[in-house]
TORNU-177424 format. One line per field, with one value per residue: residue number from 1; residue in three letters; x, y, z of N, C-alpha, C, CB in turn. Coordinates in steps of 0.02 Angstrom, whole numbers. Glycine has a CB too. Layout:
N
nr	NUM / ...
rest	ALA / ...
nu	X / ...
nv	Y / ...
nw	Z / ...
cau	X / ...
cav	Y / ...
caw	Z / ...
cu	X / ...
cv	Y / ...
cw	Z / ...
cbu	X / ...
cbv	Y / ...
cbw	Z / ...
REM end
This chain:
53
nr	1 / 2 / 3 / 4 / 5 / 6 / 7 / 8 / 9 / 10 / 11 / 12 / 13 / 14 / 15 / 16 / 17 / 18 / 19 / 20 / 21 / 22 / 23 / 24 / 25 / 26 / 27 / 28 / 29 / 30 / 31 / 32 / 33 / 34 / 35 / 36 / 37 / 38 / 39 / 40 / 41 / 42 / 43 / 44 / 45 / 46 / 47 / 48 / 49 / 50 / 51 / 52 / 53
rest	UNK / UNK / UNK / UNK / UNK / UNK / UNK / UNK / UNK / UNK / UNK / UNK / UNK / UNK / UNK / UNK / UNK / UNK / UNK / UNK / UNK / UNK / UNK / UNK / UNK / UNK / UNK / UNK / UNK / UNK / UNK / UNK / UNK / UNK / UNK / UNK / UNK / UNK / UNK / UNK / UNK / UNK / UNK / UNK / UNK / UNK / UNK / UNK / UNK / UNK / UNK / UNK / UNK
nu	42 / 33 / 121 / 11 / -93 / -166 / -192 / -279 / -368 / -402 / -458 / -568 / -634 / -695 / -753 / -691 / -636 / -717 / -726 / -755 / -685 / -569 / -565 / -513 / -532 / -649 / -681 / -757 / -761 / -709 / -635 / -524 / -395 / -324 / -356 / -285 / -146 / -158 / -146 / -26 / 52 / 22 / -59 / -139 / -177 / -210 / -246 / -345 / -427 / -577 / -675 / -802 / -942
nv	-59 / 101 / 248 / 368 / 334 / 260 / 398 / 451 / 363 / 379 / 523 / 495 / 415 / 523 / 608 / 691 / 724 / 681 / 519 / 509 / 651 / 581 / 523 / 538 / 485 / 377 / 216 / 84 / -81 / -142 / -47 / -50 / -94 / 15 / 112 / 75 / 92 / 239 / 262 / 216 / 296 / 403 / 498 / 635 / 673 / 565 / 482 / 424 / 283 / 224 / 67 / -4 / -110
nw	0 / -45 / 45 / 47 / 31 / 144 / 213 / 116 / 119 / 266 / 266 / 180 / 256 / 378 / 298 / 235 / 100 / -48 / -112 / -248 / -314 / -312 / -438 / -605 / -722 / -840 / -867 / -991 / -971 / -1096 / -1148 / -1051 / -1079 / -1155 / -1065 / -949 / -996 / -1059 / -895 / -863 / -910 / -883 / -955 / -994 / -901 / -796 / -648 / -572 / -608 / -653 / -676 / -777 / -812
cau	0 / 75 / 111 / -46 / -179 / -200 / -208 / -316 / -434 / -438 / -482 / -640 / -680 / -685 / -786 / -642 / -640 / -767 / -697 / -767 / -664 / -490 / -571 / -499 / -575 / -692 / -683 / -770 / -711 / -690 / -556 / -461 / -319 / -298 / -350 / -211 / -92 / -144 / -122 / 52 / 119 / 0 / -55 / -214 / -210 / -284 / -220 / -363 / -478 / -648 / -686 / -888 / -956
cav	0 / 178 / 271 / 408 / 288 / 271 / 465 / 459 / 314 / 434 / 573 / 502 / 401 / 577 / 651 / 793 / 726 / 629 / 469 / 561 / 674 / 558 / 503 / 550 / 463 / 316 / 199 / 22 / -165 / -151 / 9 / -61 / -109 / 71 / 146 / 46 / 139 / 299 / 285 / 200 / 324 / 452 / 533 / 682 / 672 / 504 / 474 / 374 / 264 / 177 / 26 / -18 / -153
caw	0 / -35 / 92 / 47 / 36 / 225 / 220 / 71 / 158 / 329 / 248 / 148 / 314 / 406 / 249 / 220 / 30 / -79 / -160 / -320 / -303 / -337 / -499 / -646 / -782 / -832 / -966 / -998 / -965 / -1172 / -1153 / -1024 / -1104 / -1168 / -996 / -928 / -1055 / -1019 / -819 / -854 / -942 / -853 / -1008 / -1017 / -821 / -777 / -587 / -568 / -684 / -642 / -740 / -775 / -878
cu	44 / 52 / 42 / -82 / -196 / -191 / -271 / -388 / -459 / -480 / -574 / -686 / -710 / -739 / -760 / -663 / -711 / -726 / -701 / -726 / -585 / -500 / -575 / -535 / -598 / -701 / -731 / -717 / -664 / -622 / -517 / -422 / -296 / -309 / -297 / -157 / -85 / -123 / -72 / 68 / 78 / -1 / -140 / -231 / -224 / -226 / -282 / -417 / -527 / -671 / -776 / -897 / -987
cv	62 / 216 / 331 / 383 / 287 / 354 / 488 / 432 / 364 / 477 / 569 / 475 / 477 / 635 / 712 / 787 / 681 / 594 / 483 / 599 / 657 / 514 / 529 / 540 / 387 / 260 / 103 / -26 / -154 / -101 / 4 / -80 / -22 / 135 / 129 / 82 / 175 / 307 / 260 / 263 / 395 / 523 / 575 / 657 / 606 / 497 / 408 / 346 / 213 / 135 / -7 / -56 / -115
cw	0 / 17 / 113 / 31 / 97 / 235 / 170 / 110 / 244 / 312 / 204 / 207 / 353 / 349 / 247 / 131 / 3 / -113 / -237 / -345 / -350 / -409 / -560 / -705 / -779 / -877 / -939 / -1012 / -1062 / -1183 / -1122 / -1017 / -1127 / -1091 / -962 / -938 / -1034 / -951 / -803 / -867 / -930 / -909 / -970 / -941 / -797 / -710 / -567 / -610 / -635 / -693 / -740 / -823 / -928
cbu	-48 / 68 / 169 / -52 / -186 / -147 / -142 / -289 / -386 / -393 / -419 / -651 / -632 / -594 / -853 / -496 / -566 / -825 / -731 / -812 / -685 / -445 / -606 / -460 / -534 / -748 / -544 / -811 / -801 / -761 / -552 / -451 / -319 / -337 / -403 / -192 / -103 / -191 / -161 / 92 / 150 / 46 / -47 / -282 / -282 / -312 / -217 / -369 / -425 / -709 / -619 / -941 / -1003
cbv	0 / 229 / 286 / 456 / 201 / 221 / 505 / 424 / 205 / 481 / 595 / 454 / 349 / 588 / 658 / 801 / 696 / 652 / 404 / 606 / 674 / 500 / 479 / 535 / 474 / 335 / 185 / 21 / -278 / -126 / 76 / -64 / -179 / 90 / 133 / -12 / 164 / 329 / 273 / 142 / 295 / 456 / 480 / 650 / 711 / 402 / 556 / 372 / 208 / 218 / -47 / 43 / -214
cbw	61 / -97 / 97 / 23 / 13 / 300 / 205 / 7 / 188 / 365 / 206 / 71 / 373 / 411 / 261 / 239 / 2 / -122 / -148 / -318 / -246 / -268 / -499 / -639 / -850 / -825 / -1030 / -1041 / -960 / -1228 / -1142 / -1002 / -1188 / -1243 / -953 / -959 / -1119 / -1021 / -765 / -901 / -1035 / -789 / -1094 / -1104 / -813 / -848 / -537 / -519 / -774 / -628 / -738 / -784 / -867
REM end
């Protein structure tokens, strides 16, 4: 676990942030091989990606 995830996880327990909030972008089961991509090589922002059938 990186060390700002248990600061991350306090902080939404505590309702300072919304989990919403640390989501970047969204792509379907079908794009995530290229969502992958982008948040390797941390292209057009993506920090974090949500995957949905």
């Amino acid at each position: 676990m990186k060390k700002y995830n248990e600061l991350l996880l306090h902080l939404i327990e505590k309702m300072r942030i919304r989990s919403s909030e640390l989501i970047t972008n969204r792509a379907t089961l079908d794009d995530a091989p290229r969502a992958c991509e982008m948040f390797s090589k941390r292209e057009d922002g993506v920090v974090k990606v949500v995957m949905h059938p």
